[in-house]
C-alpha positions in Angstrom: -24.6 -21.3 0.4 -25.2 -21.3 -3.6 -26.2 -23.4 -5.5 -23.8 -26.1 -7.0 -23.2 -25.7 -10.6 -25.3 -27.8 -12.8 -24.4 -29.0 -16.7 -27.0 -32.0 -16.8 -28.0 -33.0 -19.9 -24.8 -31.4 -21.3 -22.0 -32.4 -23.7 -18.3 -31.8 -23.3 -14.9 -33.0 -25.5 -12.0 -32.4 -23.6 -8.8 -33.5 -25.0 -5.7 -34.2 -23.6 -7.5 -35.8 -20.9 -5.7 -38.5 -19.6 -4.0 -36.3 -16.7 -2.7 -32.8 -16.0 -5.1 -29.9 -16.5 -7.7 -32.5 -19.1 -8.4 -34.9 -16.6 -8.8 -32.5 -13.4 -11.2 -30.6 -15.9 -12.7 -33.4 -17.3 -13.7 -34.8 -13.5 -14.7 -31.1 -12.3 -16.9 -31.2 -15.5 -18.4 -34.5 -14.9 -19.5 -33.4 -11.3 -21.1 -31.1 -12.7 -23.5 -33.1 -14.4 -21.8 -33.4 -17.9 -21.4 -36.5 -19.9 -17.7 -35.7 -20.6 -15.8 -37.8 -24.2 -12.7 -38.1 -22.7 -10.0 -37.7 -25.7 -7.0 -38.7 -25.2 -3.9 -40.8 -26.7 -3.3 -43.6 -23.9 -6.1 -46.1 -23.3 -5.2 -47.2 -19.6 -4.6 -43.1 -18.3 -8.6 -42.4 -19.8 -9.9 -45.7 -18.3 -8.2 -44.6 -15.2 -10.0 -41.1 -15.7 -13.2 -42.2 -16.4 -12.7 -44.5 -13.8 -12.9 -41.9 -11.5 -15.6 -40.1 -12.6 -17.9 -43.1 -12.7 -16.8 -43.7 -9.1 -17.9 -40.1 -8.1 -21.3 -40.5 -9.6 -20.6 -39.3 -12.9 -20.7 -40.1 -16.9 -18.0 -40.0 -19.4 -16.7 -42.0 -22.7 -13.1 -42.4 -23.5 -12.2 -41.9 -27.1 -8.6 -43.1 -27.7 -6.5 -42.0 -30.6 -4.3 -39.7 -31.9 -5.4 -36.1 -33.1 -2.5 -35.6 -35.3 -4.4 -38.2 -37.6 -6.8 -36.4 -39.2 -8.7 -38.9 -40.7 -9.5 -40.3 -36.7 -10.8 -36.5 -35.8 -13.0 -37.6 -38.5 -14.3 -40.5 -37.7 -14.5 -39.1 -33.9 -17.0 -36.5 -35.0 -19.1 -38.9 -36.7 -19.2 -41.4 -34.0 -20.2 -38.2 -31.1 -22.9 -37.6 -33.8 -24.1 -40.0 -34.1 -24.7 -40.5 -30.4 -25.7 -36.9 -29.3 -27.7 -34.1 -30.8 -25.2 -31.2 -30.0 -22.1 -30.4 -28.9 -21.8 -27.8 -25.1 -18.3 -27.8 -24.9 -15.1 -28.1 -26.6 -11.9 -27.7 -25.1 -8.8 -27.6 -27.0 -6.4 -28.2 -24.5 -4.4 -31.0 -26.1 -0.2 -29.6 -26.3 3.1 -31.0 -27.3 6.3 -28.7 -25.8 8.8 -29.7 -27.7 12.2 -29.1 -27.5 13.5 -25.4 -26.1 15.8 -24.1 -28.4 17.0 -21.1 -29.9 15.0 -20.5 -33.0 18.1 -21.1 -35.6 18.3 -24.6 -33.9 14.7 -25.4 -34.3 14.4 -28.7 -35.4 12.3 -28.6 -39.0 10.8 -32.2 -38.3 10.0 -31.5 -34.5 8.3 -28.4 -35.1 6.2 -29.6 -38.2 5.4 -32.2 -34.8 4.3 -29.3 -33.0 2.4 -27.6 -35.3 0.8 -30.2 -36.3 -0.7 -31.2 -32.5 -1.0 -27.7 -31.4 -2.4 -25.9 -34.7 -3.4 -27.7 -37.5 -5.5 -30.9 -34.9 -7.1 -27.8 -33.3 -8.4 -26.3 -36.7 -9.9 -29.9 -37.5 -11.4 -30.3 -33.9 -13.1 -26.8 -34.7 -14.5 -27.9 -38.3 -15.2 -31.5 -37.2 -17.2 -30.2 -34.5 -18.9 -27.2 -35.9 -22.0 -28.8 -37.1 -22.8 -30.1 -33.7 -21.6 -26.7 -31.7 -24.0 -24.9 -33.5 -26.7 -27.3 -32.6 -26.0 -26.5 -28.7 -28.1 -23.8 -27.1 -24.9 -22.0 -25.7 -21.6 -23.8 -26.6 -18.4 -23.0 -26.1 -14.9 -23.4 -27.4 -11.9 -22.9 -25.1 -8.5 -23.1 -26.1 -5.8 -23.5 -23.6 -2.6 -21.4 -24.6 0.4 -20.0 -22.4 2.0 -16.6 -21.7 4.6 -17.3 -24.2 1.7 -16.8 -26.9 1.5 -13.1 -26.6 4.7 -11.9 -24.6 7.7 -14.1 -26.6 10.5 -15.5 -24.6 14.0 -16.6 -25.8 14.5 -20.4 -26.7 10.6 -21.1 -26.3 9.7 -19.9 -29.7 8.0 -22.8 -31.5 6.2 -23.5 -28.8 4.7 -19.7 -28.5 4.4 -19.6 -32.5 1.7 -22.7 -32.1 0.0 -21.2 -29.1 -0.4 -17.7 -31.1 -2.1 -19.6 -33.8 -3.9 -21.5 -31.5 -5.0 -18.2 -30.2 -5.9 -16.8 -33.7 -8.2 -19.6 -35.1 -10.2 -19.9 -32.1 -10.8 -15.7 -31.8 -11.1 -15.4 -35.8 -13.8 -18.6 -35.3 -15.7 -16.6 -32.5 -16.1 -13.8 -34.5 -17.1 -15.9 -37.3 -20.1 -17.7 -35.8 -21.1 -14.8 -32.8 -24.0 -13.4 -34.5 -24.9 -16.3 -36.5 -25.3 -19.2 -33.9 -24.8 -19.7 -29.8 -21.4 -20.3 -29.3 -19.0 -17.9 -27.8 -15.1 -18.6 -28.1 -12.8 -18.3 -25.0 -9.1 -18.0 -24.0 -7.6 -19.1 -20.9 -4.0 -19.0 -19.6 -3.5 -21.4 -16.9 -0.1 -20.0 -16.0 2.5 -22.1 -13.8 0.6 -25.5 -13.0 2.0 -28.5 -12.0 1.9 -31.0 -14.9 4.2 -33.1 -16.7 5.2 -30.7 -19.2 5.4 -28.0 -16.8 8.2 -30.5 -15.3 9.8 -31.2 -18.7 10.3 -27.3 -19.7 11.3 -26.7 -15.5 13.0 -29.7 -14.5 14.6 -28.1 -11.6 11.7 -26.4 -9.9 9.5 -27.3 -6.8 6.2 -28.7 -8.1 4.8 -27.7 -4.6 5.4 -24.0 -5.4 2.7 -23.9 -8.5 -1.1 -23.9 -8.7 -2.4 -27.9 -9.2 -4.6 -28.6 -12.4 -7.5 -28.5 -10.1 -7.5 -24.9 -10.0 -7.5 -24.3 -13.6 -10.3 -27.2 -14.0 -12.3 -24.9 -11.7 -11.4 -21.2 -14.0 -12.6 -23.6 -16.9 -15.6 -25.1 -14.9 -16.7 -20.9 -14.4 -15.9 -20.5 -17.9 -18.2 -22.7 -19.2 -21.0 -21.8 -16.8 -20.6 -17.5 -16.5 -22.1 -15.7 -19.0 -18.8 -14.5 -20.9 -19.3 -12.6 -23.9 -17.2 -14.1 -27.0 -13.7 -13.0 -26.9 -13.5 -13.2 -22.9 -9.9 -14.4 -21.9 -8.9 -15.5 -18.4 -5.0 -15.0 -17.0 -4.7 -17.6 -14.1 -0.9 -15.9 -13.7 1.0 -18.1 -11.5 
């Protein structure tokens, strides 16, 4: 049998944790051995999380708030620095859907919404955090994006504009620090997994018949431990 993945003494900020693809990562983390800063915006879903981890022998911290403040991604950074030396892992998984539409009908205040969550938040995580990244023997950054990213599909267009850019900063940020520090940059597709936006953008369709968050907490889990070279992107399909 091998040998159970071990992150002891490790760090990881995982947002969007309070359920869905966050928390089961956040929990397979933990079991891991990883303290895990559970980011998220609903104060009783984290508890709930971090209740569970504690319960399974693990550590986390919840960190309430919400990232499109950018002022409390701020104050975030400051307060994980000035618990802990370095930063392992950061994974940007945090989303909003939106609406479906058509792109004429895209609605201007919604999508500055969206872009806001999915894009600009992201870039701030990624500068907040840099400092302590680079600090990490061999960190990583993962962003979470979807199919519609690279192959467009009609009516989902501002959500696949913000998961492209998602896409871009965290590549163009690889290549930035790869031969200057220890952190290598990832992509990863989680494909058709039953969460609540899944639900939202699918209402009529069998949750039973796609992949549980689990799964993709365990592609992230292998992410974080393989030894990926910078760049490395992982398709989970359906």
């Amino acid at each position: 049998m091998a040998d159970p993945i071990s992150l002891s003494g490790r760090l990881a900020l995982v947002t969007g944790a309070s359920r869905g693809i966050g928390a089961a990562t956040a929990k397979a983390l933990a079991s891991a051995g990883a303290h895990v800063v559970l980011v998220g915006r609903t104060s009783g879903a984290l508890e709930a999380v971090e209740e569970d981890i504690h319960a399974a022998g693990g550590s986390a911290t919840i960190a309430p708030l919400d990232l499109t403040d950018g002022e409390s991604i701020g104050r975030l950074a400051q307060a994980v620095s000035s618990r802990w030396d370095a930063l392992d892992l950061l994974l940007l998984n945090a989303a909003s859907l939106g609406t479906l539409s058509g792109v004429p009908a895209i609605d201007a205040k919604e999508f500055s919404r969206v872009m806001t969550l999915n894009v600009l938040a992201q870039q701030a995580l990624i500068a907040a955090f840099d400092p302590l990244l680079r600090k990490s023997a061999d960190a990583r950054v993962i962003g979470v994006t979807s199919s519609v990213a690279a192959k467009p599909r009609a009516y989902w267009g501002a959500y696949g504009a913000s998961k492209a850019a998602l896409e871009v900063l965290v590549s163009a940020y690889g290549q930035e620090v790869a031969k200057v520090t220890r952190i290598r940059t990832h992509i990863l597709d989680p494909g058709a997994t039953r969460t609540a936006m899944r639900a939202r953008a699918y209402p009529g369709e069998d949750p039973n018949t796609v992949k549980e968050p689990a799964v993709v907490a365990d592609a992230i889990l292998g992410l974080v431990t393989a030894d990926h070279p910078d760049g490395y992107r992982v398709n989970l399909g359906r």
